[in-house]
C-alpha positions as CSV (number, residue, x, y, z in Angstrom):
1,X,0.0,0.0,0.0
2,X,1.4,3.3,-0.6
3,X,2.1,5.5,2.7
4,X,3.4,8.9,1.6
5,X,5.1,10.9,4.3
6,X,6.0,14.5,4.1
7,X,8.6,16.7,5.2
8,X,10.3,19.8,4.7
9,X,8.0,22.9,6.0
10,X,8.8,25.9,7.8
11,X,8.9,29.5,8.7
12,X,10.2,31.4,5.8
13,X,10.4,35.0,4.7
14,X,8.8,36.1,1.6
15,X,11.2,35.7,-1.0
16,X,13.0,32.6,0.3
17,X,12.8,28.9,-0.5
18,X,11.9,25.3,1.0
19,X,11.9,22.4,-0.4
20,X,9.2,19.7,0.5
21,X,10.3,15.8,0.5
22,X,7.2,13.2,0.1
23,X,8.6,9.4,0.6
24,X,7.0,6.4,0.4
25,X,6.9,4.2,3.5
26,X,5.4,1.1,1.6
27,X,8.1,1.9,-0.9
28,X,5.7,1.3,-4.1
29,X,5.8,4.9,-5.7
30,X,6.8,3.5,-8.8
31,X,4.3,3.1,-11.3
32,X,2.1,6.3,-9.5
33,X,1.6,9.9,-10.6
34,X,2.0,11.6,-7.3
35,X,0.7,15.1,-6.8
36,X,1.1,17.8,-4.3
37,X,-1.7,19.6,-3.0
38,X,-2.2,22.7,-0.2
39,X,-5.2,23.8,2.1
40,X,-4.9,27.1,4.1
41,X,-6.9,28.1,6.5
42,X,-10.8,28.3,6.0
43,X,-10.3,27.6,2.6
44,X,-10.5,24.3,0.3
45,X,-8.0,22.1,-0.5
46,X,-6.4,22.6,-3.9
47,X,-4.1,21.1,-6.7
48,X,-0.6,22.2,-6.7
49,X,1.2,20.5,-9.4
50,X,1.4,16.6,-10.3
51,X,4.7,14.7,-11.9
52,X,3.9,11.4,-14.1
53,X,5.4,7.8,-12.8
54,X,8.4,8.2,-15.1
55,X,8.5,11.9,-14.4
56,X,7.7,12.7,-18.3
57,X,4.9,14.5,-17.5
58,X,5.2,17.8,-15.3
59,X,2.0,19.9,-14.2
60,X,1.8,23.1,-12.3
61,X,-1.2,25.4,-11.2
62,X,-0.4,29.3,-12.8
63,X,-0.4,30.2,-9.4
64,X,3.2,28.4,-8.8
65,X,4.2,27.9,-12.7
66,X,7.6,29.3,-12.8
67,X,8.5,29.6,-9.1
68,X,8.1,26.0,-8.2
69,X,9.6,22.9,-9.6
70,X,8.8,18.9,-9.1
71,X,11.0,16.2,-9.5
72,X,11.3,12.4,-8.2
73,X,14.0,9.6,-7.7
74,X,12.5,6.2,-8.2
75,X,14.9,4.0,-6.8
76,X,14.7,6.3,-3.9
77,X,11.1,6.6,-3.5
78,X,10.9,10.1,-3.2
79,X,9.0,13.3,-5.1
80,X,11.0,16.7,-4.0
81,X,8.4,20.0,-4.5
82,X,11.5,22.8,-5.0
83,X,9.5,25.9,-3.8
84,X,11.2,29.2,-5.1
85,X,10.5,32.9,-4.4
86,X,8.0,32.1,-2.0
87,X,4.7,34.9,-1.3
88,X,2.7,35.0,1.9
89,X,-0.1,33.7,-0.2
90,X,1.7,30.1,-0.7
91,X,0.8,29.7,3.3
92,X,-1.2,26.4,3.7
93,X,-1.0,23.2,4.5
94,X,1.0,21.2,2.0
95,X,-0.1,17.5,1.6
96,X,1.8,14.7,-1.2
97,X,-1.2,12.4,-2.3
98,X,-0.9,9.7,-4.8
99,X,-4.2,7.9,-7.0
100,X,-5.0,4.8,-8.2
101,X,-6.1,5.9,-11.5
102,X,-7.8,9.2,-13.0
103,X,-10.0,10.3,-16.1
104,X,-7.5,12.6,-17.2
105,X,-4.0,13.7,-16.2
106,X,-3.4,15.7,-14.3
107,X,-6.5,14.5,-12.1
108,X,-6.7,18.0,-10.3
109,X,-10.0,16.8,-7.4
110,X,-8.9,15.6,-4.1
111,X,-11.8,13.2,-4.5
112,X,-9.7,11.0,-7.5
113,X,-6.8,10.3,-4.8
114,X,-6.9,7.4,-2.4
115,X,-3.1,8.0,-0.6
116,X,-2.7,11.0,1.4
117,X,0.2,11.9,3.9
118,X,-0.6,13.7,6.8
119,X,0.7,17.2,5.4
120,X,3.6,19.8,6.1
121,X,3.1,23.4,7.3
122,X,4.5,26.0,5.6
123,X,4.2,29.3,6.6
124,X,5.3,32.7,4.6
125,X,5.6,35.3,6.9
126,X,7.8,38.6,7.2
């Protein structure tokens, strides 16, 4: 069963960076699109970006396009979210979720994913 587990939040300035780590306790990422979502406060949880199974296929929200970048090691089990240039508005919760299968890639609704971790807290703050 896939367990993701994330790491990597903090306290930052605006400006600064953090990257997030999302590993895979059962050790079976491969072979699963694993996508990165965030949920601040009093407001819904939403898609981030997503990165395929073999990594070919990178997808980011306009609201992080540019600023953040996704990438994964395999034979580590691991998806890193590289978070650049960071804005008070990129505050939230940050959870790594994985899906058994979707309709269409990127599958951007929290409802299409069955693996969740139990998120990092990020906060943007001067």
């Amino acid at each position: 069963q896939v367990q993701p587990v994330e790491s990597g939040g903090g306290l930052v300035q605006p400006g600064a960076s953090l990257n997030l780590s999302c590993t895979d306790s059962g050790r079976i990422f491969l072979g699963y699109t694993v996508s990165w979502f965030r949920q601040a406060p009093g407001k819904e949880r939403e898609f981030v970006a997503a990165i395929s199974w073999s990594a070919h296929n990178i997808y980011y929200e306009d609201s992080v396009k540019g600023r953040f970048a996704l990438s994964r090691d395999n034979a580590k089990g691991t998806v890193n979210l590289q978070m650049n240039n960071l804005k008070v508005e990129d505050t939230a919760i940050y959870y790594c979720a994985a899906p058994e299968s979707w309709k269409s890639w990127p599958p951007k609704s929290p409802t299409e994913y069955e693996y969740w971790g139990q998120g990092t807290q990020v906060t943007v703050s001067s």
